[in-house]
C-alpha positions in Angstrom: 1.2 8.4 1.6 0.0 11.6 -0.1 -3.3 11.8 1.8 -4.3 10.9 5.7 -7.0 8.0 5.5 -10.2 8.3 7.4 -10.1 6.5 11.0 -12.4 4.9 13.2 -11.9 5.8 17.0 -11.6 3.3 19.5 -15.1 2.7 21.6 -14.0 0.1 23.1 -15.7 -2.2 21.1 -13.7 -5.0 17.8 -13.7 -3.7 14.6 -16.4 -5.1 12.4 -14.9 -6.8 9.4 -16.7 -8.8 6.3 -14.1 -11.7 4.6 -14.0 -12.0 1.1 -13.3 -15.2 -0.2 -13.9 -18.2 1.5 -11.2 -20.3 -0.3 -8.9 -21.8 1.2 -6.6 -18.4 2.2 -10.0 -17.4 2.9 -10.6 -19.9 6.0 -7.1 -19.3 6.8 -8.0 -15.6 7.7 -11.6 -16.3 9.6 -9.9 -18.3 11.5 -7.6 -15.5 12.4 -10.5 -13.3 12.9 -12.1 -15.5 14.8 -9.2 -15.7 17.2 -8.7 -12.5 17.4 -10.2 -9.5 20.2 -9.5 -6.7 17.7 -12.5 -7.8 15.2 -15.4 -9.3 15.2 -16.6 -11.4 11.8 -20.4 -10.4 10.9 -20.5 -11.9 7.2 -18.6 -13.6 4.8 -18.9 -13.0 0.8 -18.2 -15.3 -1.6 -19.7 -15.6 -5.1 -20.4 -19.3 -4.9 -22.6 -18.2 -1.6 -22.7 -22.5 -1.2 -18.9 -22.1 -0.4 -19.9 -19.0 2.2 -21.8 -21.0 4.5 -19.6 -24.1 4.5 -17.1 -21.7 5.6 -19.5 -20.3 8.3 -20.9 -23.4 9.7 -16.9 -24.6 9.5 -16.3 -22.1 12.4 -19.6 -22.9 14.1 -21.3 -20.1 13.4 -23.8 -21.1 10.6 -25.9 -18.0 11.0 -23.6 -16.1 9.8 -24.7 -13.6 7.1 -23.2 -14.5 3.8 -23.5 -12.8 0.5 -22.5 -12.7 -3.0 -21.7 -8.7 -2.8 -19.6 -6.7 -0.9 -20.6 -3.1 -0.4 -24.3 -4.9 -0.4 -23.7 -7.3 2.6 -21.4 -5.2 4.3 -23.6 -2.4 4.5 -26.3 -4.9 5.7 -24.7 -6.1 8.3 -23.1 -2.7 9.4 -19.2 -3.9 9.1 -16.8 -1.0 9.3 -14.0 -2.6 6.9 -13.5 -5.0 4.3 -10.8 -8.7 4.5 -10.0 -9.2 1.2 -9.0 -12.7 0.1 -10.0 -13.0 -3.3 -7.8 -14.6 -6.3 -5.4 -12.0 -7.6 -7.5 -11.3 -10.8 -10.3 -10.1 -8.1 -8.2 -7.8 -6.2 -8.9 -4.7 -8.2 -12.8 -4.6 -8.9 -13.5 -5.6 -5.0 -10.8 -3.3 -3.1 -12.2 -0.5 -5.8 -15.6 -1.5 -4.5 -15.3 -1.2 -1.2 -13.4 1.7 -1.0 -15.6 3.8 -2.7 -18.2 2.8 -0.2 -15.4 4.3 2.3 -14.5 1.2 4.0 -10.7 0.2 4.7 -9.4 -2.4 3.2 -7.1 -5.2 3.9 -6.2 -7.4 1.1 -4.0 -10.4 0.6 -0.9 -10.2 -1.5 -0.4 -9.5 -4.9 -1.7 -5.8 -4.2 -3.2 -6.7 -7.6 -2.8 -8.6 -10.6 -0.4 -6.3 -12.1 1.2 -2.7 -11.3 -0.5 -1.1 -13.4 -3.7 -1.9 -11.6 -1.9 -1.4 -8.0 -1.2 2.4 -9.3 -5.3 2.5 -9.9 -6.0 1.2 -6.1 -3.4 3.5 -4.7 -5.2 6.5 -6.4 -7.9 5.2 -5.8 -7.5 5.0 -1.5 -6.2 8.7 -2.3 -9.4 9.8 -3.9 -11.9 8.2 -1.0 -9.1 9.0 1.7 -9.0 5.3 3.4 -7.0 2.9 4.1 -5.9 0.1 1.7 -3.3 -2.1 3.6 -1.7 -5.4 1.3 -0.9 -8.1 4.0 2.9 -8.9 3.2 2.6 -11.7 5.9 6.1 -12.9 6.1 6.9 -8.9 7.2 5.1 -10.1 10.8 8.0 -11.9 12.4 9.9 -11.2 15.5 13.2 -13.2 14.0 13.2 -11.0 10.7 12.8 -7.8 12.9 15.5 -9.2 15.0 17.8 -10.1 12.2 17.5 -5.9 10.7 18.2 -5.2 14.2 21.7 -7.3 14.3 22.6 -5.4 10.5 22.9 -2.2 12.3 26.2 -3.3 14.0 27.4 -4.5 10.5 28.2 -1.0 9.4 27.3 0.0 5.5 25.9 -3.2 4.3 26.4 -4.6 0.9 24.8 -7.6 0.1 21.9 -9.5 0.8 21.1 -13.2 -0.2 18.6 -15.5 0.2 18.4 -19.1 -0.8 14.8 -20.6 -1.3 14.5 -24.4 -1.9 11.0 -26.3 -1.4 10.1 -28.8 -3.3 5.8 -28.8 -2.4 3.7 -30.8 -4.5 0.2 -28.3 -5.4 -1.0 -29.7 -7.9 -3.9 -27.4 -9.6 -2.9 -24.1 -11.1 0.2 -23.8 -9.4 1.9 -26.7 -11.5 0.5 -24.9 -14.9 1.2 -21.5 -14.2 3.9 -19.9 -16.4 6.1 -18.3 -13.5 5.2 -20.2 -10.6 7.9 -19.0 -8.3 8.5 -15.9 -9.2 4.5 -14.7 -9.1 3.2 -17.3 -6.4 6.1 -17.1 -3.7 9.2 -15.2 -4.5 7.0 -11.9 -3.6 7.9 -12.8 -0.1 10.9 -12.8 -0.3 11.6 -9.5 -2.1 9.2 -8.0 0.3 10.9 -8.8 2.7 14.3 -7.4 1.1 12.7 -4.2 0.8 12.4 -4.3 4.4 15.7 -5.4 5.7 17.3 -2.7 3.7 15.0 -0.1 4.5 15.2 0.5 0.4 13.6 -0.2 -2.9 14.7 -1.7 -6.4 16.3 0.0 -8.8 17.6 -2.8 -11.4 17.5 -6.2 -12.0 18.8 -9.2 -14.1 17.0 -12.4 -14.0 17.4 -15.6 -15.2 14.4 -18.0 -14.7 14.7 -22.3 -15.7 13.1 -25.4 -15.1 15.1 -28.5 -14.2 14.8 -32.1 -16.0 12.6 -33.1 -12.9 10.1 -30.2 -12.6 6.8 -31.3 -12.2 5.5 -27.5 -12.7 4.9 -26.9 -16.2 6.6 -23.2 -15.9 10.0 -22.4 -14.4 10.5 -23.5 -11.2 13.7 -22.3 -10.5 15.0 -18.7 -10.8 17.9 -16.4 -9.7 17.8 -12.6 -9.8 20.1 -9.7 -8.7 18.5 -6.6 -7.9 20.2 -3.0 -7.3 18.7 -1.3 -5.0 18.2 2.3 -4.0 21.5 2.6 -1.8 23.7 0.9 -4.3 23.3 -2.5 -2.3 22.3 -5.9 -4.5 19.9 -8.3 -3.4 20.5 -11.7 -4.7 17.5 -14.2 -4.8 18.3 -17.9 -5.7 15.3 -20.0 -5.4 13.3 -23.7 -6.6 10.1 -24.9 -6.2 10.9 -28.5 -7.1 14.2 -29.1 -4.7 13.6 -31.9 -2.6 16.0 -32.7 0.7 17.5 -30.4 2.7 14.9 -27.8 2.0 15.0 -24.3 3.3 12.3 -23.0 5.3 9.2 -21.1 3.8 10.8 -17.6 4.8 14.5 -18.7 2.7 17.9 -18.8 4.6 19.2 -15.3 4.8 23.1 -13.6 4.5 23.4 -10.0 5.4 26.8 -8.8 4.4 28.6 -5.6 5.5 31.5 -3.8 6.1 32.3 -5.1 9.4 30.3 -8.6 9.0 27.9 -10.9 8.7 24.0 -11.8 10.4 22.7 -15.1 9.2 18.6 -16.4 9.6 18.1 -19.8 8.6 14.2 -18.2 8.7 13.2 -20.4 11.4 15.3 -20.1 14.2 17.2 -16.9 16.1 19.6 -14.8 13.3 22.9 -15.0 14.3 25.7 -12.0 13.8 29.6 -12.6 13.5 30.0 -9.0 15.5 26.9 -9.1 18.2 25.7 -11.7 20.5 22.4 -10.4 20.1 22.2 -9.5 24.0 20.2 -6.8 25.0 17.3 -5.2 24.0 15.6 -7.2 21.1 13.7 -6.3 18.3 9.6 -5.5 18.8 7.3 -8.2 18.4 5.5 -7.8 15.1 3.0 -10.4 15.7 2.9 -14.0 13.5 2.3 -13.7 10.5 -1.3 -13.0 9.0 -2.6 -12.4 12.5 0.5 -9.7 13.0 -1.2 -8.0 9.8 -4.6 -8.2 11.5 -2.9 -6.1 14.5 -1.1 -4.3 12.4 -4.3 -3.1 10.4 -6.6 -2.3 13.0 -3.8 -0.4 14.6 -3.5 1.8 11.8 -7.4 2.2 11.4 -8.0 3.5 14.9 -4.6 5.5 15.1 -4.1 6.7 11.7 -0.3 5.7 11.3 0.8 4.1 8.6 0.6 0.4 8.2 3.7 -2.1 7.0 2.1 -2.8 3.5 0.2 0.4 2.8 -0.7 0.4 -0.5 1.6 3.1 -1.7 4.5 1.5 0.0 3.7 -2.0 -1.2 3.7 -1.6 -5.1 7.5 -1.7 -5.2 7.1 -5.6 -4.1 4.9 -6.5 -6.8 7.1 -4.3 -9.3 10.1 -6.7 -8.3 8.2 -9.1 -9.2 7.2 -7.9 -12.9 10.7 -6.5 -13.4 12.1 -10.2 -12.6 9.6 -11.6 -15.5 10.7 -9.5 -18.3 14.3 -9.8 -17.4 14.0 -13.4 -17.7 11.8 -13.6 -20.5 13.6 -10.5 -22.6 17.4 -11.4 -21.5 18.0 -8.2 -20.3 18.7 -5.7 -17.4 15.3 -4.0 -16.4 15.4 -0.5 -15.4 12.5 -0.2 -12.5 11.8 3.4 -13.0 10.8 2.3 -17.0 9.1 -0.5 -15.7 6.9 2.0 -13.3 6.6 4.3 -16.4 5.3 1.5 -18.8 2.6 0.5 -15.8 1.6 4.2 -14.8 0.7 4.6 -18.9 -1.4 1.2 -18.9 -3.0 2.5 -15.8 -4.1 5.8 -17.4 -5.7 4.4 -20.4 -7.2 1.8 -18.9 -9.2 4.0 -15.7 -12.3 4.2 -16.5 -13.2 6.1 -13.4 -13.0 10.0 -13.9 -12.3 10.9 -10.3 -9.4 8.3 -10.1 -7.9 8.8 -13.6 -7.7 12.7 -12.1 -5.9 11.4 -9.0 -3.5 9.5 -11.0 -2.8 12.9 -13.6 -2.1 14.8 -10.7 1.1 12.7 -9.8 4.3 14.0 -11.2 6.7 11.0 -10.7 5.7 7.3 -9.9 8.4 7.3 -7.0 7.2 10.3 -5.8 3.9 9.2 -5.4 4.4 5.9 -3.7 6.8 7.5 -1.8 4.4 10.0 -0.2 7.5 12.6 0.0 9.9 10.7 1.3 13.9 10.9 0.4 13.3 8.3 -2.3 10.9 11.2 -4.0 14.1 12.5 -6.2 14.7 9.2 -7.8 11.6 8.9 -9.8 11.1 9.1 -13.4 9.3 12.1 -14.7 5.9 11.9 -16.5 
């Protein structure tokens, strides 16, 4: 990250957070909250404010505050950082919001509804120097850390698979959406690619189809192969109407290198063909959404930087939009022209002075995101 985020000092006391949303992700995370030392809930927002204090009373706390804004109720009710649950199509206008009333931020994946408008955000956490943390949830698992543990024995490692097969019945816009598991799920997975490989995409080809059965009125089935930065390939086969034998929600995973193999089924302990796994394991990430709680709060008191930072996370969701127009153009997509396309849409389409600066100042999409690291050099020039 190019600039250090504001932090709040430990007094001892949880972190006062406001939820917004209080769908059905959204009860998912006050319930989290709720369970959780680290915080302490003191509103919930939702525009439909009905739909706030079902959610309240749901907990047993109908005296909650609830509100249909959320600088306004946050600020009301003195809360030191912002949950952010919304729809994707929300993501932008309330993580803009609230950061510009200097509150953190924690938002649920997508970062946003396109790259474009994840560049914006990331300027825009640069401009009012806070943090703005996208919850990449299936990151926070002991058995994932464990498995990228085991691939250091492998030697250089080549190849990464994973094989996704569910066949959940949504019904709603899931079944009608035009790419429903490449932009609803397969984000996870590629996330959680980037992560095993320690490296980001360079290229992909992707073919995307719909079998004879599909209930889902997009493609439910898609395969990609992505290059990544250190020359390895990450190869995603997935369906989201495959009943039987189904996989689990994190995919069965192959990591392939010089000297062998580690193998996660995603629910139980990864396995290598050249370790036992003895000795010291992996650190414990925390579960999940409530690992992303820890992990946030952590990096609001401390000031290091979070799994999912916003700058970080952009190259998930760019996976993602690279994967769509391979499969709908029937061609390779270069990432870096992909990144170039967005950071171009993002500058005509600022409309705040002080962030449209932020984002001139940046001399390479990688380089930005990157925040100086060793993948700086690889980005385009603009």
């Amino acid at each position: 990250m190019n600039t250090p985020f504001a932090t709040i000092p430990d007094d001892g006391t949880p972190l006062r957070v406001v939820v917004v949303g209080a769908g059905g992700m959204g009860r998912a995370w006050l319930r989290a909250v709720e369970s959780s030392p680290l915080v302490e809930l003191v509103g919930i927002v939702d525009l439909e404010l009905a739909t706030a204090s079902a959610a309240a009373a749901s907990l047993g706390r109908p005296d909650l505050p609830v509100g249909a804004g959320t600088t306004a109720l946050a600020s009301d009710v003195g809360a030191q950082a912002v949950i952010n649950v919304t729809v994707p199509a929300a993501h932008h206008p309330v993580t803009t919001e609230a950061l510009a009333a200097g509150l953190p931020v924690l938002g649920e994946k997508p970062v946003a509804s396109t790259v474009a408008q994840g560049l914006s955000l990331a300027a825009a956490a640069e401009l009012h120097g806070q943090l703005f943390m996208v919850s990449q949830s299936r990151r926070y698992n002991r058995q994932l850390f464990d498995a990228k543990r085991l691939s250091g024995s492998l030697g250089a490692v080549g190849i990464v698979s994973a094989e996704f097969f569910k066949a959940p019945h949504f019904g709603g816009f899931r079944d009608a959406m035009d790419h429903p598991l490449l932009l609803d799920m397969a984000i996870h997975q590629f996330d959680m690619a980037r992560f095993l490989l320690d490296a980001d995409p360079v290229s992909v080809f992707c073919e995307e189809y719909n079998p004879s059965w599909s209930w889902y009125r997009g493609d439910a089935g898609a395969t990609a192969v992505f290059e990544m930065t250190g020359g390895e390939r990450f190869v995603f086969n997935g369906s989201w109407c495959s009943p039987g034998q189904e996989t689990s929600w994190n995919a069965s995973w192959r990591i392939s290198g010089e000297h062998g193999t580690v193998l996660w089924d995603g629910d139980n302990e990864p396995v290598s063909s050249v370790s036992s796994g003895a000795g010291a394991g992996s650190e414990d990430p925390g579960q999940e959404i409530a690992g992303s709680l820890r992990d946030f709060v952590s990096a609001v008191r401390t000031g290091s930087t979070p799994m999912g930072e916003v700058h970080r996370n952009i190259m998930s969701l760019a996976m993602v939009e690279a994967a769509i127009l391979s499969a709908s153009s029937g061609a390779r997509i270069s990432v870096d022209a992909l990144l170039e396309d967005s950071y171009q849409q993002a500058l005509l389409a600022e409309r705040d002075p002080a962030v449209l600066e932020v984002l001139k100042s940046w001399t390479s999409v990688r380089s930005a995101l990157a925040g100086g690291s060793a993948l700086a050099g690889e980005g385009v020039r603009l």
